[in-house]
N, C-alpha and C positions, 0 to 999 in steps of 0.2 A: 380078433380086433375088438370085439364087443367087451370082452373080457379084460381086455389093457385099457379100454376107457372107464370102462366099471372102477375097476384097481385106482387108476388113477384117480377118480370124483373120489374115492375114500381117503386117497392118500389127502389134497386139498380139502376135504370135510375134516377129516382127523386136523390139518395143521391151522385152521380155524377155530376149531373146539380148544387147540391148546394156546393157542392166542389172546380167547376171548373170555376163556374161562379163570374165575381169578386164582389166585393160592389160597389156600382152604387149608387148616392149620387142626390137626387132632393132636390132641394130648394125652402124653403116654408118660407113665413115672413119675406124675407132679412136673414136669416140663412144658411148657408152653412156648411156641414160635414165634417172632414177632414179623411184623411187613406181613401179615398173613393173615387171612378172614378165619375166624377161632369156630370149630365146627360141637353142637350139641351135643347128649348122650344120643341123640336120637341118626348123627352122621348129616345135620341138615345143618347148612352154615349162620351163624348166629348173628342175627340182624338190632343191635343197642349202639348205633351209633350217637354221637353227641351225649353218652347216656351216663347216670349216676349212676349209686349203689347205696346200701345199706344194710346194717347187718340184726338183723333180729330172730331173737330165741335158736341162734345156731345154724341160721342158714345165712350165706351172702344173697340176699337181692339184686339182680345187676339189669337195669329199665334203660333203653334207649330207643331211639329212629328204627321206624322203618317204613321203606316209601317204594312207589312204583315208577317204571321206567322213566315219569315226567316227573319226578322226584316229589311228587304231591305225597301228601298224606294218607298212609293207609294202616295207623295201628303202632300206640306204643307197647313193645315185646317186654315182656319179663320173663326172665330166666333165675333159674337159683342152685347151689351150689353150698355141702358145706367143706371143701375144699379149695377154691375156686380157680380150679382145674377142668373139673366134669361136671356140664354145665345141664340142665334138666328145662327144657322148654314148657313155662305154666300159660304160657298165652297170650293175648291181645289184653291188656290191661285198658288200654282207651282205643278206641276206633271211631272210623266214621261214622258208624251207627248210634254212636254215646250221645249227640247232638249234633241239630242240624248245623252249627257253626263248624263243623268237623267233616261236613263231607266233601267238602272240596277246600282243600286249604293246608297250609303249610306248618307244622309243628316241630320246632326245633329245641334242641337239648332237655331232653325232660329231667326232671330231678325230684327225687321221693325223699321225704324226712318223717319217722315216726313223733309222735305227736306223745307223750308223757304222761300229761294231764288229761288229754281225750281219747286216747287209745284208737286213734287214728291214722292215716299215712296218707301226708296231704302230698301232691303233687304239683309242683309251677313250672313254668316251661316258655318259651317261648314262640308267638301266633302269628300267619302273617294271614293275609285273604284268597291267597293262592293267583292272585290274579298281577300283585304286583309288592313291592318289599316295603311300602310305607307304610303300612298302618303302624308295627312294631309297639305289639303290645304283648301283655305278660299274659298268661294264661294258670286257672287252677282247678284241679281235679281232688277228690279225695275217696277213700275210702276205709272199711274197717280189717279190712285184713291186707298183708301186702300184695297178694297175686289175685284178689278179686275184681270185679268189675265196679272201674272209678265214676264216681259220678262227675260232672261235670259242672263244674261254677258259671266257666264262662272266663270272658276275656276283657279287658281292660287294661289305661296307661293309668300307671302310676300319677296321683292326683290331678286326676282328669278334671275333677272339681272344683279347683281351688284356684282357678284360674292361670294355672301357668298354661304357656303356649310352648310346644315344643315342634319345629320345621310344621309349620300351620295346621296344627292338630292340638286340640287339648290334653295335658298332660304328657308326662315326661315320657319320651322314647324307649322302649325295653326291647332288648334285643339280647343276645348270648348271655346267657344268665345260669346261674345257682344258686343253693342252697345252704345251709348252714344252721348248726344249732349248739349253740355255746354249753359250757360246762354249766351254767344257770339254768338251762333249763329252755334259753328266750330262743326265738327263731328267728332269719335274716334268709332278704335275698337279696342276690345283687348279679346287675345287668349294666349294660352299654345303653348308653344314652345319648343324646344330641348328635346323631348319626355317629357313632362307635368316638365320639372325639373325649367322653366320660365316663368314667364309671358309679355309677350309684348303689348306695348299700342303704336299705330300707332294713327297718326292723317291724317285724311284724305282731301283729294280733296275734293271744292268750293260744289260739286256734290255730294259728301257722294259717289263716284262709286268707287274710288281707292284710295292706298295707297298713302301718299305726304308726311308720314315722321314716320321715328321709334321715338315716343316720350321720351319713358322708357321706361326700361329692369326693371320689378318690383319682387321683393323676388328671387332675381334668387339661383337655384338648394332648391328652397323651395318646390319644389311638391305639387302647388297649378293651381285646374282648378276650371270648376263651378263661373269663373268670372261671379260678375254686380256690376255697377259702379255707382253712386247715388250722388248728390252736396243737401247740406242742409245749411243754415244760413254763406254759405261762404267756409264750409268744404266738400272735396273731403272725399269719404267711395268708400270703395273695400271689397266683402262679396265675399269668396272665401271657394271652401272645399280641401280637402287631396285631393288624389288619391289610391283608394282602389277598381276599378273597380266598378261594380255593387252595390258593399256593401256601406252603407252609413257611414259615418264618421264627425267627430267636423268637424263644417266651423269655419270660424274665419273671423274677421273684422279688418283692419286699415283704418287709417287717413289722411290727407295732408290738407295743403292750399293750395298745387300746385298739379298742376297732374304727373312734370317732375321728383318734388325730394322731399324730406323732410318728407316720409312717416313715420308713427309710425311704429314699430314691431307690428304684430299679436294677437289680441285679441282672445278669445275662443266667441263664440254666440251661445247659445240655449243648448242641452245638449252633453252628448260625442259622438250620432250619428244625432243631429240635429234633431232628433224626427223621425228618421229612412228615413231621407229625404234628397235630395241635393239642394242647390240654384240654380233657372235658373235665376230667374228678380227681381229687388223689382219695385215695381210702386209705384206712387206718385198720392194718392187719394188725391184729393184737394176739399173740397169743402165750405159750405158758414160759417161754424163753425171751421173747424180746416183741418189742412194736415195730414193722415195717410202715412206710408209708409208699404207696402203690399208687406211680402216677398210670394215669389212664388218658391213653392218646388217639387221637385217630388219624389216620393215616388219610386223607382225603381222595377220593378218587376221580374227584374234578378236576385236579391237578394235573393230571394227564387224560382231563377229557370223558372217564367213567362218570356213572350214575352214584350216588348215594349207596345203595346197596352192595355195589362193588368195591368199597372202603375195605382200608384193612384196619388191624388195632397195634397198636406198641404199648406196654407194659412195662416198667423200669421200678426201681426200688430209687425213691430218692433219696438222698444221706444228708444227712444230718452232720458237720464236721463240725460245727458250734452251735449253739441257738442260733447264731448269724448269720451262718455260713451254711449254705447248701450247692449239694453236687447234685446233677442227675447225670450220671456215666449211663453207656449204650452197650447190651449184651443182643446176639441175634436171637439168643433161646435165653428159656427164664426157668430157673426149678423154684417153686413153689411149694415152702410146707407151714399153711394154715396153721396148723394146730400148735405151733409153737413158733408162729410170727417172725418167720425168716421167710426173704425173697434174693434169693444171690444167683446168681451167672452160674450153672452145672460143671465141674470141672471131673471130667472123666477120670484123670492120670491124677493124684493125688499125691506124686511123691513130687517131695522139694527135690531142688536142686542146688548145690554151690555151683559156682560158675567162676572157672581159676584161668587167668589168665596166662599164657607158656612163658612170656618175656619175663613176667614180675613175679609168677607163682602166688601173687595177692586176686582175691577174690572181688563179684562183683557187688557192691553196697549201696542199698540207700538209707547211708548212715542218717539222714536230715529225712524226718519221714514225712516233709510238707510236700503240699504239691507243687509241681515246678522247681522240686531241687534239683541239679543237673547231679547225674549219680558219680560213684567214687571207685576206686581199688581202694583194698585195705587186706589188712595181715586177716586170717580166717580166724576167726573166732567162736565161730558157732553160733553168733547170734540170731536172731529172726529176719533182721535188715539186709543179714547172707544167702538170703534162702529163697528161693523163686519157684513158682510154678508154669508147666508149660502148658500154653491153652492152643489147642487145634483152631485153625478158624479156615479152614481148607484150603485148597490147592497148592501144598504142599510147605503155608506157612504157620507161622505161630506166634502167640502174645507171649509174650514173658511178664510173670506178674508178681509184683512182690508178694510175698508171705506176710510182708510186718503192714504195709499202707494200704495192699490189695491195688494200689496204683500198677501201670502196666511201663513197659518200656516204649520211649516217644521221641522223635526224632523235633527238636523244640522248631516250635511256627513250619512245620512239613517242609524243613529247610532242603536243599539239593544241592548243596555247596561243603566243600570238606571242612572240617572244623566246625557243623552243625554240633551243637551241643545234645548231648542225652541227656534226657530230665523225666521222673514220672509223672504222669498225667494219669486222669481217668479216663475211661478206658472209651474211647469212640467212634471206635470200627472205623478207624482212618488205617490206610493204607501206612502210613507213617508210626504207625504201633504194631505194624507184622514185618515178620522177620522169619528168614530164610537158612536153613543151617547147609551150609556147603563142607564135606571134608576138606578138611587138612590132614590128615595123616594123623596116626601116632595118638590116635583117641581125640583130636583134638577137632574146631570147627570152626570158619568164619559164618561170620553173623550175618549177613545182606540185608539190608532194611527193604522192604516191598516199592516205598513211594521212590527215595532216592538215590536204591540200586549202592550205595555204600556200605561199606564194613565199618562194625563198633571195632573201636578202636581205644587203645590208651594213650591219650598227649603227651606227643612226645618222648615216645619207649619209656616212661615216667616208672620208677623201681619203687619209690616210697608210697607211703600210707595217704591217701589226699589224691594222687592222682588222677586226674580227671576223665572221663569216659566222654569220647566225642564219632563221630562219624569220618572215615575217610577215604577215598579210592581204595580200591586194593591195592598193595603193593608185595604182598604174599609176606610180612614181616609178622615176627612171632608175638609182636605186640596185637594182632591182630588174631590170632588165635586163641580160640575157646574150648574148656573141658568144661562139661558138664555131669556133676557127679551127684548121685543119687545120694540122701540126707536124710538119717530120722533126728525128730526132736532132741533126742539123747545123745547124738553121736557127739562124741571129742573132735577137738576141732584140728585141725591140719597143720602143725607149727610151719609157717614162712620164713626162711631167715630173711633178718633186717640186719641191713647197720645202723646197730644202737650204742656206741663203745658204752656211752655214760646215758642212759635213759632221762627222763626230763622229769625232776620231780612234778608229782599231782600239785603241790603248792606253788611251781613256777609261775610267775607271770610274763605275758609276752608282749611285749613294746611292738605296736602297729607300727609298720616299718623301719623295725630293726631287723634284718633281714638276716646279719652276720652274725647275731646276739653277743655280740661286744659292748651292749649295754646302753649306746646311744645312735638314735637315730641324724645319717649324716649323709654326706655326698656320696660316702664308699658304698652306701646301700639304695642311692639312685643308680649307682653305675650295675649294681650286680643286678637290681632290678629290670635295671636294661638289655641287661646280655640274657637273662631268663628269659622274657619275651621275644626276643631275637633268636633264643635257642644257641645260642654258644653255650654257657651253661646246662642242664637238665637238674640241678636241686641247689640250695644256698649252701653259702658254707658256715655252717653251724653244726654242732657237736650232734645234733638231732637235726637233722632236714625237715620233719614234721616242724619244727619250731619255727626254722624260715619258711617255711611254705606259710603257717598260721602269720606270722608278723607281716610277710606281704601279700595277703587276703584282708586288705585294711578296709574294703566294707563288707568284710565278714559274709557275703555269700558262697563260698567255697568254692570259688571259683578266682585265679589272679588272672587279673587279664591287664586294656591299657587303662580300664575306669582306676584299678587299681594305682598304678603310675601315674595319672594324675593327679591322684588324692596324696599321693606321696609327695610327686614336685610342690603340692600348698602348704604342706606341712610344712617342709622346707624353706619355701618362702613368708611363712609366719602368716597365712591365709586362715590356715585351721588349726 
């Protein structure tokens, strides 16, 4: 009996340890975990929470938090890396022991910038008193090498002197803050201000040591912290999140050509909780093929109640799809190769795929490679828009991801209703972009989407080129059936028959609701557009069906539906 109680306190010790103990994340092959605490060369889990980076003479610098069980301050950590994969723990860079302002007291987001002109690496960060969250003041440290021991300045609000009063304290509020140092040379930092309800960008002293000027007051009473500030191709970026404490919340992005004015309003980035994550840095992997930019997230562990130290990290490649336009897509693993400035999603299985559908023998396309086109069939051609890759994401499902946009397959607004449209999206570990391959016989497969249990599907057993790819019950119909066939770049492409009698010259033009192409748009082509959507028909009668399909796709999203129909009734009626 002694022995079955013994067994048993282990079994409850062991299911305690694995409860309590977080996910600890090693990295093998240039890959990195994400939701996972990132573990040292040394196997000890690496504590840079809220923390920056910088990259000098060949190594990544990477400084953040690290605190004890009452989340007080006990030592900003630097690690380094010139990979930054395998990370080399250099030590306590500030501690309590640096100054007595340091020994009991709160130290948030530290941020390192090398200094040009003084061959220094100053540090600002943000201070609280340990005793309560009002003081909310900026703090700076510096020293001459990056992994040495910093000295300490001391702490202070931004123009504490000059008379402004900020919630009954002189000078302006600094709370979640960063760094920044423009292609000039100048330095900036910028915090939360008037209890997180602004954000302030100061431009600093020769030295990066003090304030030398309020540049802009940026979103003000916008309730944005989780500042980092990034210049690309000429354009100023500010990635910023809400303020919801602990909890994680949408960040959002804007724009400038200037850092003083002429911001964009507020972009959404990544999804409504940022992947349960906060911005602390993006960094600028640079290397001999291309520049990534590396957002850097933490994962809070207040959120569910843990300590500071029990945080995780997320990592993501942000995209760049115009100067304007940014993506942050969600991968659960990251491969990483430094030295030639790629950050992308690991994909094991490297062969494309065609994906031929059994009813139409036309293949899967995302001929419109924007985001949110709803995808197509089309005759196989070999193109890149034909080609997909399959991505594991376990439990017996898969991403389907294009070859040409790198967009994945997505069931539009995580619909659960038939006739949910497909469209690509970037890729965000929704259940609503994994997909379940079931046979069908005969080499063939339905598709099951994860979130709403439907099969991809072609509208309406649709035979021509245009046909639209949608979600729907199953009904075991061959329109519903999937081959999957293996693809090199070189390969000739599959001829499809179509009926083409008389193909549509490249010089044609097509009359937005002429449906018949008889040349004028008229009643007969309200009527056939009504029996289309009603499904008595399945293509127009035109010499080329692609040509009635394009005439009634009259606002041109590749998609005819009733918006279409009633842009046609205006026409009609001399509206439009």
């Amino acid at each position: 009996m002694k022995k079955v109680f013994i067994s048993l306190a282990l079994v409850i010790l062991l299911t305690m340890l694995t409860i309590t103990i977080p996910s600890i994340s090693v990295a093998t092959d240039g890959i990195i975990t994400n939701g996972a605490q990132f573990k040292d060369t040394s196997g000890n889990a690496i504590h840079a929470h809220g923390g920056g980076m910088i990259n000098y003479e060949g190594y990544y610098y990477w400084y953040g938090e690290y605190r004890d069980s009452s989340n007080y301050f006990l030592g900003v950590r630097c690690y380094r890396t010139k990979d930054l994969v395998n990370w080399e723990y250099r030590g306590e860079v500030l501690s309590p022991n640096s100054a007595s302002e340091l020994a009991k007291c709160n130290v948030e987001r530290p941020k390192v910038m090398y200094n040009e002109s003084t061959k220094e690496f100053v540090m600002w960060m943000h201070w609280e008193n340990g005793v309560h969250y009002g003081e909310a003041r900026a703090a700076v440290a510096y020293c001459k090498t990056p992994d040495g021991k910093y000295t300490y300045q001391g702490s202070f609000r931004p123009y504490a002197n000059s008379g402004v009063i900020d919630h009954d304290l002189p000078g302006y509020m600094s709370r979640d803050c960063s760094v920044f140092v423009d292609t000039d040379g100048k330095g900036y930092f910028i915090s939360s201000s008037n209890e997180n309800m602004d954000l302030h960008l100061y431009e600093l002293t020769y030295d990066y040591k003090n304030i030398a000027s309020l540049k802009a007051k940026l979103y003000v009473g916008k309730q944005r912290e989780a500042p980092c500030l990034i210049k690309r191709n000429g354009y100023y970026y500010l990635i910023t999140s809400g303020c919801t404490g602990w909890s994680p919340n949408q960040a959002k992005y804007a724009y400038s050509k200037n850092l003083a004015n002429g911001w964009s309003e507020l972009y959404n980035l990544g999804d409504s909780t940022t992947y349960k994550s906060q911005p602390t840095f993006i960094m600028p992997v640079q290397g001999s093929k291309a520049t990534t930019y590396l957002y850097m997230g933490d994962r809070w562990a207040g959120a569910w109640g843990g300590k500071v130290n029990d945080s995780q990290y997320i990592w993501l490649p942000l995209e760049f799809k115009t100067d304007t336009s940014l993506e942050l897509p969600y991968y659960s693993t990251l491969k990483i190769n430094a030295s030639e400035g790629i950050v992308t999603e690991p994909i094991s299985d490297t062969t494309k795929y065609k994906i031929v559908n059994k009813n139409s023998g036309k293949v899967l396309d995302a001929r419109d490679g924007a985001r949110a086109s709803q995808l197509v069939q089309w005759t196989d051609n070999g193109s890149l828009s034909q080609k997909w890759y399959l991505v594991d994401v376990g439990n017996g499902y898969k991403k389907i991801v294009s070859a040409s946009s790198g967009y994945v397959l997505d069931v539009q607004d995580n619909s659960s209703a038939d006739g949910g449209a497909i469209i690509q999206w970037y890729s965000n570990g929704g259940n609503n972009q994994q997909w379940q391959f079931i046979d069908a016989g005969d080499g063939y497969y339905k598709v099951k989407n994860r979130s709403s249990t439907k099969i991809l599907d072609v509208y309406k057993w649709s035979t021509v080129d245009g046909g639209t790819i949608q979600q729907w019950s199953d009904v075991s119909g061959s329109n519903q059936h999937w081959k999957f066939v293996p693809v090199s770049d070189t390969q000739t492409p599959t001829p499809t028959p179509v009926k083409t009698p008389s193909p549509t010259p490249t010089s044609h033009t097509v009359d937005k609701g002429d449906v018949d192409g008889d040349g004028t748009v008229n009643s007969i082509d309200f009527g056939h557009m009504r029996w289309y959507l009603l499904g008595i028909i399945n293509q127009f009668p035109t010499g080329d069906p692609n040509v009635g399909y394009w005439a009634a796709d009259i606002d041109g999203n590749g998609i005819v539906d009733s918006l279409d129909f009633g842009r046609l009734r205006l026409v009609l009626l001399g509206i439009r």
